[in-house]
Predicted model as a PDB file, atoms N, CA, C, CB and O in Angstrom, pLDDT in the B-factor column:
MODEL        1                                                                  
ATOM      1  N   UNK A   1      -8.807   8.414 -11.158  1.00 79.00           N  
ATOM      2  CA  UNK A   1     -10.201   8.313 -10.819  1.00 79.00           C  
ATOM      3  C   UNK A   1     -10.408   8.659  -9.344  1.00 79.00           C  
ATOM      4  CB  UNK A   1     -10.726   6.912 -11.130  1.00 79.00           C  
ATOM      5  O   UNK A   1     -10.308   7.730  -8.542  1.00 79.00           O  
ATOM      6  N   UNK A   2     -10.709   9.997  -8.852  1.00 88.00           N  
ATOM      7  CA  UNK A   2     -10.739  10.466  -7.848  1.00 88.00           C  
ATOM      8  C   UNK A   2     -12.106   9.643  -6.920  1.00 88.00           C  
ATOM      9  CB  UNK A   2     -10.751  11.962  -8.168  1.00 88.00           C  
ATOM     10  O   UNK A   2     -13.206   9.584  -7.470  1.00 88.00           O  
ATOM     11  N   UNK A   3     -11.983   9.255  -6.009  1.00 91.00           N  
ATOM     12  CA  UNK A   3     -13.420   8.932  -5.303  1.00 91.00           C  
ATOM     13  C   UNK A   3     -13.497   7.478  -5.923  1.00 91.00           C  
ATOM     14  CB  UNK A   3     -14.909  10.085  -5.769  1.00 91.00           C  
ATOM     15  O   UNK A   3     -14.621   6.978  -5.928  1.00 91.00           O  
ATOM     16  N   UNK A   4     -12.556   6.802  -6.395  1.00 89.00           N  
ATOM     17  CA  UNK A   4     -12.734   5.715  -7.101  1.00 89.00           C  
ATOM     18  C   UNK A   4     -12.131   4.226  -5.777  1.00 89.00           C  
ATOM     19  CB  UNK A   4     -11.710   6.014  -8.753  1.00 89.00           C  
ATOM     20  O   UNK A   4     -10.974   4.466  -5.431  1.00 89.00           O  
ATOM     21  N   UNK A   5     -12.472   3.431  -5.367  1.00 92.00           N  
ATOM     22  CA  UNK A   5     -11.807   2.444  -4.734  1.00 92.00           C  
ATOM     23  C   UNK A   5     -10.759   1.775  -5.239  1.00 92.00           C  
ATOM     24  CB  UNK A   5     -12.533   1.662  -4.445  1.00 92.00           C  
ATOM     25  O   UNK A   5     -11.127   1.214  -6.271  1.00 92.00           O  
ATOM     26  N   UNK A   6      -9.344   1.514  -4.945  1.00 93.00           N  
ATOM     27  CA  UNK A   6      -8.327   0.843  -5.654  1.00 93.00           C  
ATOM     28  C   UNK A   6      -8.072  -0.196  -4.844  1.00 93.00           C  
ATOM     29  CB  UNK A   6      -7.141   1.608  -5.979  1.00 93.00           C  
ATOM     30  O   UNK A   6      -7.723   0.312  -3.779  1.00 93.00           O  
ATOM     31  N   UNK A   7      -8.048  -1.480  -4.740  1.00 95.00           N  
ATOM     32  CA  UNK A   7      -7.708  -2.943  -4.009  1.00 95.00           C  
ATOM     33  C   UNK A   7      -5.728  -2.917  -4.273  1.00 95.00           C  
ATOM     34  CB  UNK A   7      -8.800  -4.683  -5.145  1.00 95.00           C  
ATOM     35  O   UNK A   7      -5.176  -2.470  -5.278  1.00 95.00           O  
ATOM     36  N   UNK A   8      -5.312  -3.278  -3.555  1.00 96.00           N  
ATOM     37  CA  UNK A   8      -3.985  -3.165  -3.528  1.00 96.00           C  
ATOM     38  C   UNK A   8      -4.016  -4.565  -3.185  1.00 96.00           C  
ATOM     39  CB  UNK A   8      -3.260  -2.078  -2.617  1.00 96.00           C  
ATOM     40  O   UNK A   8      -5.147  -4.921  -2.851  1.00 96.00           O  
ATOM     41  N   UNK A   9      -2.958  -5.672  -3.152  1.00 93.00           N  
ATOM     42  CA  UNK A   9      -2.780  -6.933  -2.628  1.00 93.00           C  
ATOM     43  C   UNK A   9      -1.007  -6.788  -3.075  1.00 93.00           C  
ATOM     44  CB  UNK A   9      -3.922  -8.316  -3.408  1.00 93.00           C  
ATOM     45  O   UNK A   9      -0.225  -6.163  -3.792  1.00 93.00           O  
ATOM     46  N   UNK A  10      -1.120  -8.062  -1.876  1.00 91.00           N  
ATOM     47  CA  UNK A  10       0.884  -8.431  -1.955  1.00 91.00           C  
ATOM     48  C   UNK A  10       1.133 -10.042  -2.624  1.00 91.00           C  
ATOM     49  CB  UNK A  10       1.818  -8.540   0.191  1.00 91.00           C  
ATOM     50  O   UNK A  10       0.233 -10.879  -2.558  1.00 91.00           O  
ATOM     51  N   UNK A  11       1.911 -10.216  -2.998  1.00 86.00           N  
ATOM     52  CA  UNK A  11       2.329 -11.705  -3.466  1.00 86.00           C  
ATOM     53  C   UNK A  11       3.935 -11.979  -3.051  1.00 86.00           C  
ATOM     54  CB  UNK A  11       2.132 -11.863  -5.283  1.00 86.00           C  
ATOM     55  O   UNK A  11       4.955 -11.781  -3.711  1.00 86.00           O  
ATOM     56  N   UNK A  12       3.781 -12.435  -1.897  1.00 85.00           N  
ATOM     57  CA  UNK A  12       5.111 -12.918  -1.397  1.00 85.00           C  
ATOM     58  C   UNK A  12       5.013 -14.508  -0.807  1.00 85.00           C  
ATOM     59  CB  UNK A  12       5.621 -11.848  -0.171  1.00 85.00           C  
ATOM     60  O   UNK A  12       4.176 -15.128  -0.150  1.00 85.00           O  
ATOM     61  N   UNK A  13       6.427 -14.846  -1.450  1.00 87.00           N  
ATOM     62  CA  UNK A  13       6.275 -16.556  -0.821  1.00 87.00           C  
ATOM     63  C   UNK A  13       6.584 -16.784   0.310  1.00 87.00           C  
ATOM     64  CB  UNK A  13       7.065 -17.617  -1.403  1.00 87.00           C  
ATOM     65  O   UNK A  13       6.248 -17.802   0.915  1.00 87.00           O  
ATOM     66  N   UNK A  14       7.267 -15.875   0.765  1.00 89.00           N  
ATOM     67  CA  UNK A  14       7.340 -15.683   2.504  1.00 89.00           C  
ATOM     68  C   UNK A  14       6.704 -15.674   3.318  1.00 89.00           C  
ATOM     69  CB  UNK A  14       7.643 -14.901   2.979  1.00 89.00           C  
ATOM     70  O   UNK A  14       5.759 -15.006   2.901  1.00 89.00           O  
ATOM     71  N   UNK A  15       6.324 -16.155   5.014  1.00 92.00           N  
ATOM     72  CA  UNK A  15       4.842 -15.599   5.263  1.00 92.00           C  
ATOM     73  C   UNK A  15       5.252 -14.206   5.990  1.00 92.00           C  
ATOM     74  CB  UNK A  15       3.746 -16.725   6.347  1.00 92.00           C  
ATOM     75  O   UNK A  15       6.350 -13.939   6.479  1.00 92.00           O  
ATOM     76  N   UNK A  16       4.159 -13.429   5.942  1.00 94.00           N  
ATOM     77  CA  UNK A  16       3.970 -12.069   6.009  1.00 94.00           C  
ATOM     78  C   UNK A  16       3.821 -12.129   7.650  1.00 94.00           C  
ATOM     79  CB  UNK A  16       2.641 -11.439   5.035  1.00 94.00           C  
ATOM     80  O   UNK A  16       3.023 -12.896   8.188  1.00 94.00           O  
ATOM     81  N   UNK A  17       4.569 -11.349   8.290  1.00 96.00           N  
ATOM     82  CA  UNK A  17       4.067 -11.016   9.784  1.00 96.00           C  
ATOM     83  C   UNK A  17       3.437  -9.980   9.991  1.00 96.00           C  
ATOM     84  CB  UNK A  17       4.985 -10.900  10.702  1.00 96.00           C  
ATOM     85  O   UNK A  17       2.361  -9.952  10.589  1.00 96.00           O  
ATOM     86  N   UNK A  18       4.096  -8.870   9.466  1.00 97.00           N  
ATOM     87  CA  UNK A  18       3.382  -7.842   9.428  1.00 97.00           C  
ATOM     88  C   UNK A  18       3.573  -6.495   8.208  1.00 97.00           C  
ATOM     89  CB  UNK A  18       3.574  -7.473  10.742  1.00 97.00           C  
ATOM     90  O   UNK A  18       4.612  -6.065   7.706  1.00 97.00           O  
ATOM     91  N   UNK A  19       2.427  -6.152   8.034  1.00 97.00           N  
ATOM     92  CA  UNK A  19       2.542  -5.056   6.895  1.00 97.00           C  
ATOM     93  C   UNK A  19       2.052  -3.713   7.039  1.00 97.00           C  
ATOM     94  CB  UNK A  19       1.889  -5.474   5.768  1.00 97.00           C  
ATOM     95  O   UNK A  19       1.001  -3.535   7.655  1.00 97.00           O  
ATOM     96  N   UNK A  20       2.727  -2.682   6.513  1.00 98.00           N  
ATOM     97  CA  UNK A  20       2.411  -1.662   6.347  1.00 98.00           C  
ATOM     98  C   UNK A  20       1.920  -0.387   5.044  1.00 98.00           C  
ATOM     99  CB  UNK A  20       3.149  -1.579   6.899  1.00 98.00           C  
ATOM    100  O   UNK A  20       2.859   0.107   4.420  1.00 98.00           O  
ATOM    101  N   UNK A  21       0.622   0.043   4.724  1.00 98.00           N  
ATOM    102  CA  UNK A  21       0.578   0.917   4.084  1.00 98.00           C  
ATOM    103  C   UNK A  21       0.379   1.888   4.167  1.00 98.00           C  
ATOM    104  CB  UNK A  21       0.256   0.814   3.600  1.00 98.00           C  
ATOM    105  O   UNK A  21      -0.532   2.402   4.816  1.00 98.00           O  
ATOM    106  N   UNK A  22       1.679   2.714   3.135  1.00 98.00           N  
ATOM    107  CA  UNK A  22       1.131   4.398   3.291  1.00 98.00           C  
ATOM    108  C   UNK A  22       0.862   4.900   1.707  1.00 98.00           C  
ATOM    109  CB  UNK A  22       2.566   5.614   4.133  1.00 98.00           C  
ATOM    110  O   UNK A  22       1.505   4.656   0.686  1.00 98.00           O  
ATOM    111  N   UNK A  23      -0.468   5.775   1.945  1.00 96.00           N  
ATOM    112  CA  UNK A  23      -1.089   5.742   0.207  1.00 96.00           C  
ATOM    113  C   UNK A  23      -0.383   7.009  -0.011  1.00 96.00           C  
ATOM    114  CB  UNK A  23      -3.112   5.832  -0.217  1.00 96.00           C  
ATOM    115  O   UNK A  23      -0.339   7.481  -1.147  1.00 96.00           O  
ATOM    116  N   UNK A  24       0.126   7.549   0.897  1.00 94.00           N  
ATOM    117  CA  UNK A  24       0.608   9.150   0.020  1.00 94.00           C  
ATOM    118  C   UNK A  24       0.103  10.377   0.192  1.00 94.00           C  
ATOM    119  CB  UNK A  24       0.368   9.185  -1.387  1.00 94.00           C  
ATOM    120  O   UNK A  24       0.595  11.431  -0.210  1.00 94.00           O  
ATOM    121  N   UNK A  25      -1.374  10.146   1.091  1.00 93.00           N  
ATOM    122  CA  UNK A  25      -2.206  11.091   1.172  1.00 93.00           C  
ATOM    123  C   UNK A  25      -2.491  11.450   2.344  1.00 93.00           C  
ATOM    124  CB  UNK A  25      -3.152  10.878   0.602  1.00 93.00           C  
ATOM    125  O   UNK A  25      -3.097  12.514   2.466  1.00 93.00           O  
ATOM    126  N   UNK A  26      -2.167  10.730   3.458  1.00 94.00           N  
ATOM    127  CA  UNK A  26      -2.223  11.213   5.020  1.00 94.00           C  
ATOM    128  C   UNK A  26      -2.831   9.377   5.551  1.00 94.00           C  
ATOM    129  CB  UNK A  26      -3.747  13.016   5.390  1.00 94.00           C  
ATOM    130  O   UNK A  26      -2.744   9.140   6.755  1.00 94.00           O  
ATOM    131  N   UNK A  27      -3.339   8.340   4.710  1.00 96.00           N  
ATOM    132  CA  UNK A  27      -4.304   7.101   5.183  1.00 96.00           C  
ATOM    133  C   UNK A  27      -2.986   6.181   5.078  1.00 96.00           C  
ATOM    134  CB  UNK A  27      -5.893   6.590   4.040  1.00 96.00           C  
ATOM    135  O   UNK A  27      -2.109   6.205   4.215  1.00 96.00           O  
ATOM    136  N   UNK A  28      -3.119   5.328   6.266  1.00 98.00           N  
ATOM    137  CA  UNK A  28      -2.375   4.316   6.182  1.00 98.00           C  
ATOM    138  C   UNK A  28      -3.032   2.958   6.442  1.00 98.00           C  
ATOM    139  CB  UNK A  28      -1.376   4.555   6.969  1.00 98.00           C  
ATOM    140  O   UNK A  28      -4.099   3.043   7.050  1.00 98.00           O  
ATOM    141  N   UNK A  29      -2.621   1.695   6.108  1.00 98.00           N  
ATOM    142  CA  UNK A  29      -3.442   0.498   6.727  1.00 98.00           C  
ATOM    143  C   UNK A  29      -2.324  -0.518   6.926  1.00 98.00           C  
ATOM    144  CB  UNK A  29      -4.741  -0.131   5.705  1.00 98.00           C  
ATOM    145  O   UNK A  29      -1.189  -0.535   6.448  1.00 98.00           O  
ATOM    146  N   UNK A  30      -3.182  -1.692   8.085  1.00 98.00           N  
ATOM    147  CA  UNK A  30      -1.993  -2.530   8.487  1.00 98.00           C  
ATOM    148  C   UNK A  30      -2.829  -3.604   7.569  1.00 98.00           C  
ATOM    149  CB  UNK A  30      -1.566  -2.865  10.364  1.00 98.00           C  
ATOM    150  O   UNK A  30      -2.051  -4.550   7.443  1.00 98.00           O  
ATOM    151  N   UNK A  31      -3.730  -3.830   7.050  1.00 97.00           N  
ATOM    152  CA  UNK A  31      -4.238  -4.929   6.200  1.00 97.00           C  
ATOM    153  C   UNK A  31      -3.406  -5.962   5.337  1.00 97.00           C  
ATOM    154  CB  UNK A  31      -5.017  -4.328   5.345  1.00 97.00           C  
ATOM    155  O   UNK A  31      -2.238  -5.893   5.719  1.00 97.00           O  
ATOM    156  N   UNK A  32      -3.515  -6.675   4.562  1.00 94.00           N  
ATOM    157  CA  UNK A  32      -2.721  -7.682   4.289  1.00 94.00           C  
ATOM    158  C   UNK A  32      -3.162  -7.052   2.938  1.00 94.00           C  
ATOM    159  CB  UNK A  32      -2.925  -9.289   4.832  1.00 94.00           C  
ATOM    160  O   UNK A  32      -2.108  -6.772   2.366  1.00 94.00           O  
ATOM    161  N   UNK A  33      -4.349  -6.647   2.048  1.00 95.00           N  
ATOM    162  CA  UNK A  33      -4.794  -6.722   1.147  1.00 95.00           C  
ATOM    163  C   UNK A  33      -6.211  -5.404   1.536  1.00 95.00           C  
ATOM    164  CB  UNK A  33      -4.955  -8.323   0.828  1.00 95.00           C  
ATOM    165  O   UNK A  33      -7.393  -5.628   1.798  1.00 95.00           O  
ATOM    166  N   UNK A  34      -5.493  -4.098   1.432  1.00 97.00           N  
ATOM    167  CA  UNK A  34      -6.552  -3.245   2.003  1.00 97.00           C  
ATOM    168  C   UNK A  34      -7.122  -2.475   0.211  1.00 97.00           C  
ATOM    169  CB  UNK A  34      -5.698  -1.881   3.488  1.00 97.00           C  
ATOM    170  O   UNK A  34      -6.786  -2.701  -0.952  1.00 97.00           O  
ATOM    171  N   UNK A  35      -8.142  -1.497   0.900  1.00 97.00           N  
ATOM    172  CA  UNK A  35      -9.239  -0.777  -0.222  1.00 97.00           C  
ATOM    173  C   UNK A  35      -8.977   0.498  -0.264  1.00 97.00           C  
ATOM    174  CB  UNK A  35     -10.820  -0.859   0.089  1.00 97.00           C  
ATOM    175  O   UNK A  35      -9.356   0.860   0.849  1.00 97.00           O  
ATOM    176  N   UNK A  36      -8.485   1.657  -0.935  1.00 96.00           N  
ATOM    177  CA  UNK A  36      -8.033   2.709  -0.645  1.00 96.00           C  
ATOM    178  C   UNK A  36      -9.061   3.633  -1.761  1.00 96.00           C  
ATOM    179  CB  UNK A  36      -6.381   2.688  -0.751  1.00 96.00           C  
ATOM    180  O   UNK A  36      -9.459   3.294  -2.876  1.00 96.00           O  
ATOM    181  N   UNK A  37      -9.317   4.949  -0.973  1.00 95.00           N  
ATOM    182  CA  UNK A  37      -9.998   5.860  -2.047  1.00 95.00           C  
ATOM    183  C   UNK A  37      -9.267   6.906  -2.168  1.00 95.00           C  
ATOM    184  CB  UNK A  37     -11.371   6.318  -1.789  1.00 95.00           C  
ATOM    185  O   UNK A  37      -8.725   7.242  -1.115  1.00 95.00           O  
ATOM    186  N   UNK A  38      -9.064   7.508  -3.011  1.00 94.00           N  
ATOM    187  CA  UNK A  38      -8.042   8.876  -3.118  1.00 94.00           C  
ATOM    188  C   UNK A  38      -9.098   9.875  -3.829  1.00 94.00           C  
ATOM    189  CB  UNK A  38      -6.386   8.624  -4.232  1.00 94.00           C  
ATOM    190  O   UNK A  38      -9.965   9.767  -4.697  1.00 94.00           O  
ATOM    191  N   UNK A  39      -8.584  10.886  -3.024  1.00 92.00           N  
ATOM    192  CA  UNK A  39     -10.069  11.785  -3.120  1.00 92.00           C  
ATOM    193  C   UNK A  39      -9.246  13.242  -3.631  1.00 92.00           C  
ATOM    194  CB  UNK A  39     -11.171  11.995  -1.206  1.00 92.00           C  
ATOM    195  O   UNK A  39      -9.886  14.282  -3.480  1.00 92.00           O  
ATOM    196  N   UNK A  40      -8.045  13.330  -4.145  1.00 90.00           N  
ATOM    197  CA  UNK A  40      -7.448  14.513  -4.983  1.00 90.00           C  
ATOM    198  C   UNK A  40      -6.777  14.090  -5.787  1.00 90.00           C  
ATOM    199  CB  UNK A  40      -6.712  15.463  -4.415  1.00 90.00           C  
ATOM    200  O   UNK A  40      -6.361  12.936  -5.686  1.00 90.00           O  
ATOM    201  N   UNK A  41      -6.385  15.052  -7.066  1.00 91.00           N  
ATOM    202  CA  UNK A  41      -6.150  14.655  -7.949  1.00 91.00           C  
ATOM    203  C   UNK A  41      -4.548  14.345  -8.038  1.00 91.00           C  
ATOM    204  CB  UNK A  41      -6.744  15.409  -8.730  1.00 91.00           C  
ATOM    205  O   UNK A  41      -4.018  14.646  -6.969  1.00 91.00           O  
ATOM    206  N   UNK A  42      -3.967  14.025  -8.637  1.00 91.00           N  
ATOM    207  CA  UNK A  42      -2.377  14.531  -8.587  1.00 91.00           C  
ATOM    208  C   UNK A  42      -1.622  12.905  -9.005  1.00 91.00           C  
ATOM    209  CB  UNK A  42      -1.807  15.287  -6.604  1.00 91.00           C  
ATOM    210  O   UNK A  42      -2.076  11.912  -9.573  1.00 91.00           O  
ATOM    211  N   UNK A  43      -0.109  13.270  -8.337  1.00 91.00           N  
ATOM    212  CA  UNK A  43       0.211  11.996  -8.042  1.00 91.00           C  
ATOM    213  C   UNK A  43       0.641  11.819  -6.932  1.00 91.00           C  
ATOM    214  CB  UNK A  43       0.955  11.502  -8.761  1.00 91.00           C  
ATOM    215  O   UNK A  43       1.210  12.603  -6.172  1.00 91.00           O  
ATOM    216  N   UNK A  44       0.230  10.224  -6.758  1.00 93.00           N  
ATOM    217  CA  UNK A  44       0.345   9.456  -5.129  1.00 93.00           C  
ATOM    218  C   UNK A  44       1.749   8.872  -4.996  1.00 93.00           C  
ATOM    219  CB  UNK A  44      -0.845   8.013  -4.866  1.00 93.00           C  
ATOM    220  O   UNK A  44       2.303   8.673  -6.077  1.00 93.00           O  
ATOM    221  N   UNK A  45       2.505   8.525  -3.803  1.00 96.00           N  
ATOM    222  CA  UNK A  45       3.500   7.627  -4.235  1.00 96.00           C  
ATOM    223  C   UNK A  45       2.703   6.695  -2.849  1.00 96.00           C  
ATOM    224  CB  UNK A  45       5.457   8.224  -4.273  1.00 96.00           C  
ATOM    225  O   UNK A  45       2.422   7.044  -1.703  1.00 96.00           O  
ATOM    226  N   UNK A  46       2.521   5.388  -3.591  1.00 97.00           N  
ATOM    227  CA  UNK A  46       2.261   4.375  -2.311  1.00 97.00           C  
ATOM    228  C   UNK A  46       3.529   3.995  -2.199  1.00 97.00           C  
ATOM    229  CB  UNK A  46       1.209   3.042  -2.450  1.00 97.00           C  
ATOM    230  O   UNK A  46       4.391   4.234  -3.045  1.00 97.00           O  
ATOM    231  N   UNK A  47       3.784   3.104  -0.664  1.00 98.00           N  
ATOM    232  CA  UNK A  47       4.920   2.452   0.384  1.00 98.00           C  
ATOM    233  C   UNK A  47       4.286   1.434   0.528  1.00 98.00           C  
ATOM    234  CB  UNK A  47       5.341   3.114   1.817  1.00 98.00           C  
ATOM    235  O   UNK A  47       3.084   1.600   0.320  1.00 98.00           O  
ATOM    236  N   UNK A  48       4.577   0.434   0.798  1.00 98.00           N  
ATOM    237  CA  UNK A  48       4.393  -0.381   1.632  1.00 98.00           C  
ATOM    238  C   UNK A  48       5.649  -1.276   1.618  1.00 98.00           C  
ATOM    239  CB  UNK A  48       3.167  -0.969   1.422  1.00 98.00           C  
ATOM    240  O   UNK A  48       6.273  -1.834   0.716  1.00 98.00           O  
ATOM    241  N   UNK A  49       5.832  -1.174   3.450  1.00 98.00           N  
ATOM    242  CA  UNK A  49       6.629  -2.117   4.077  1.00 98.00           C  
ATOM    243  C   UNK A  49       6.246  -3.091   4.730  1.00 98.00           C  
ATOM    244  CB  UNK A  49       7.290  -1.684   4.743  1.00 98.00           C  
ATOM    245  O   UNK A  49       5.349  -2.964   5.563  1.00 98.00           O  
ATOM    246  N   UNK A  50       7.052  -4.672   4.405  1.00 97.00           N  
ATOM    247  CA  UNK A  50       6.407  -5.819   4.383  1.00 97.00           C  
ATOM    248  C   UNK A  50       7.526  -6.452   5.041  1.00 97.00           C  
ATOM    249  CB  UNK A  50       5.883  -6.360   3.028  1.00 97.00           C  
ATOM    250  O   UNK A  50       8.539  -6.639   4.367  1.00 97.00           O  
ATOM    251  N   UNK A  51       7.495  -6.965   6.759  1.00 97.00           N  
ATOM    252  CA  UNK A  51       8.023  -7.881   7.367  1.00 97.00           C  
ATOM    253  C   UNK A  51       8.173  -9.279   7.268  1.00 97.00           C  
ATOM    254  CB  UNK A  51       7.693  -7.729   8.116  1.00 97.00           C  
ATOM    255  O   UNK A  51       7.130  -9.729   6.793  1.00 97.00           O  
ATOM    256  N   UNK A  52       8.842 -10.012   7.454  1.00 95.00           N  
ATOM    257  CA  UNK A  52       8.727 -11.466   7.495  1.00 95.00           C  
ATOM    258  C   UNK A  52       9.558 -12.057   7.974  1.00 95.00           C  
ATOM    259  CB  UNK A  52       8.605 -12.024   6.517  1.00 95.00           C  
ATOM    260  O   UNK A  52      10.640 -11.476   7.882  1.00 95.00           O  
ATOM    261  N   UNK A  53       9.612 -13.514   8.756  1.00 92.00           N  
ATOM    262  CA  UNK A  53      10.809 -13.892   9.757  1.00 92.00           C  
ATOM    263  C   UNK A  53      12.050 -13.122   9.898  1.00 92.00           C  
ATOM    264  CB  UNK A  53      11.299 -15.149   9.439  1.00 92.00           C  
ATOM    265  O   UNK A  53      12.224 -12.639  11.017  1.00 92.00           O  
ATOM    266  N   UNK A  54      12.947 -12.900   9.017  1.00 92.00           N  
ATOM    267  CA  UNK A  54      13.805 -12.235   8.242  1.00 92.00           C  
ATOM    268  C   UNK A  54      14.419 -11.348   7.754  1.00 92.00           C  
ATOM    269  CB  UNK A  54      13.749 -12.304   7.860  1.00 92.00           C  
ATOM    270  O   UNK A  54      15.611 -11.068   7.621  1.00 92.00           O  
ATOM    271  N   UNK A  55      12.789 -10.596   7.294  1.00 95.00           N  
ATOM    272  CA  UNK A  55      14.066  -9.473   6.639  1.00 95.00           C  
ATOM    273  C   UNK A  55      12.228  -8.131   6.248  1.00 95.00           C  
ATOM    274  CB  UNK A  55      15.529 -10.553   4.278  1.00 95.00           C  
ATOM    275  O   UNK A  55      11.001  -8.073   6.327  1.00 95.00           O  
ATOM    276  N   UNK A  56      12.897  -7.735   6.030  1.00 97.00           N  
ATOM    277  CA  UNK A  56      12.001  -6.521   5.844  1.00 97.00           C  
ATOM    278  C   UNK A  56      11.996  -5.602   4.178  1.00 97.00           C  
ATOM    279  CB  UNK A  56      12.572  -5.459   7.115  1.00 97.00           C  
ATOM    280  O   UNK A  56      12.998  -5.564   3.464  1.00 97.00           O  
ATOM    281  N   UNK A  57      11.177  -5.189   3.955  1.00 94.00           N  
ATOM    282  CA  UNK A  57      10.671  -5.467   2.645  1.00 94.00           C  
ATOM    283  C   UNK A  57      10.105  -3.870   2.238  1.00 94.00           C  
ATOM    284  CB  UNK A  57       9.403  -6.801   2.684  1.00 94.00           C  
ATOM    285  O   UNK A  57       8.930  -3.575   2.460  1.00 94.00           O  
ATOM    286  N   UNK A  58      10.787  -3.169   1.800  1.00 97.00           N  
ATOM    287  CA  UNK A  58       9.931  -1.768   1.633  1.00 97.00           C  
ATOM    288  C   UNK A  58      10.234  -1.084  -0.074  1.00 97.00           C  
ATOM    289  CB  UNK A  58      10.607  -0.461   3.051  1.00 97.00           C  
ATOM    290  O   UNK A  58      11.176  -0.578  -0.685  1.00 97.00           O  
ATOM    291  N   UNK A  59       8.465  -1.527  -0.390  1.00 96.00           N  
ATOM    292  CA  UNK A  59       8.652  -0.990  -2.102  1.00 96.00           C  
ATOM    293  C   UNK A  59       7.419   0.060  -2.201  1.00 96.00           C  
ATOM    294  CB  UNK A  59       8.409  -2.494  -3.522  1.00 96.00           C  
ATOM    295  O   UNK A  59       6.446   0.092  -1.448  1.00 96.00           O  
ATOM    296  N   UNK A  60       7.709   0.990  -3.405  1.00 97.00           N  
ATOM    297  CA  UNK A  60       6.929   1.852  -3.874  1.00 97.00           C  
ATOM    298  C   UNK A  60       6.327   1.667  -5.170  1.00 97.00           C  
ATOM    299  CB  UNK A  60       7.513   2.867  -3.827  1.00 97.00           C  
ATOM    300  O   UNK A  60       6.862   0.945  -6.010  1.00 97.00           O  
ATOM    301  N   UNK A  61       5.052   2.383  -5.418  1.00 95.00           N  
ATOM    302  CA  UNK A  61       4.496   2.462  -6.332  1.00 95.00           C  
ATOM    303  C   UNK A  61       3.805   3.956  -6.308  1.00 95.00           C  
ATOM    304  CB  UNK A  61       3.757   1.323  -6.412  1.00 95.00           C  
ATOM    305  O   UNK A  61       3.595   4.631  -5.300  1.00 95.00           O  
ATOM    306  N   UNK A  62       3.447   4.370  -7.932  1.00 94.00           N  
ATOM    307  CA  UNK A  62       3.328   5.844  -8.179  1.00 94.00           C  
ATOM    308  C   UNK A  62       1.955   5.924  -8.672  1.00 94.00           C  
ATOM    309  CB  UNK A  62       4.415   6.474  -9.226  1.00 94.00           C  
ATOM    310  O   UNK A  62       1.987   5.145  -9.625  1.00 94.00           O  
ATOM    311  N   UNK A  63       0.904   6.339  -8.612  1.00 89.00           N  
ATOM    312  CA  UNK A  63      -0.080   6.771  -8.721  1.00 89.00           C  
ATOM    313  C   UNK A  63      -0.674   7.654  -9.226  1.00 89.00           C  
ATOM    314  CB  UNK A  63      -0.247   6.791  -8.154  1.00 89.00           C  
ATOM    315  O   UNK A  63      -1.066   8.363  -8.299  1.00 89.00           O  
ATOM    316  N   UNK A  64      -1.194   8.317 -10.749  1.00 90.00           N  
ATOM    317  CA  UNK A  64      -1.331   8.895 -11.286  1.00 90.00           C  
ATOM    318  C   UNK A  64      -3.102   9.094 -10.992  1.00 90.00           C  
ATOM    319  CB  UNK A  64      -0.611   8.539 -12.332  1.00 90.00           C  
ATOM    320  O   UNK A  64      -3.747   8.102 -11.331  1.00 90.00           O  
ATOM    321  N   UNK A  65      -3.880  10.189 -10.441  1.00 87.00           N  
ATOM    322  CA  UNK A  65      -5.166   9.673 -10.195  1.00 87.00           C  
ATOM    323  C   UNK A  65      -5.691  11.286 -10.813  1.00 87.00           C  
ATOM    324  CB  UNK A  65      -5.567   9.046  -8.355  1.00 87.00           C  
ATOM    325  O   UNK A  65      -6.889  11.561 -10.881  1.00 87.00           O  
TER     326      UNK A  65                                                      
ENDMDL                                                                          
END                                                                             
């Protein structure tokens, strides 16, 4: 769904210091729980890397839009 808003959120029992997203498309956000629009068609691969006291945290997801 091109032009469509997608809500992304994290669920970790850790607390979060800091986070990073990259949607795949050139937009990134440091949000905890950001709003992303993807405005071509294809597929996306989202990142996001997720800090915490500890240890560092970097997973993907694929995006069919």
């Amino acid at each position: 769904c091109v032009n469509t808003s997608f809500d992304f959120e994290l669920d970790l029992y850790a607390p979060i210091i800091s986070v990073e997203w990259d949607f795949g498309d050139g937009a990134f956000s440091n949000l905890l729980n950001p709003s992303h629009i993807f405005t071509t068609y294809g597929f996306h691969k989202v990142k996001v890397t997720i800090t915490t006291s500890n240890r560092i945290f970097t997973l993907y997801k694929n995006y069919f839009i």
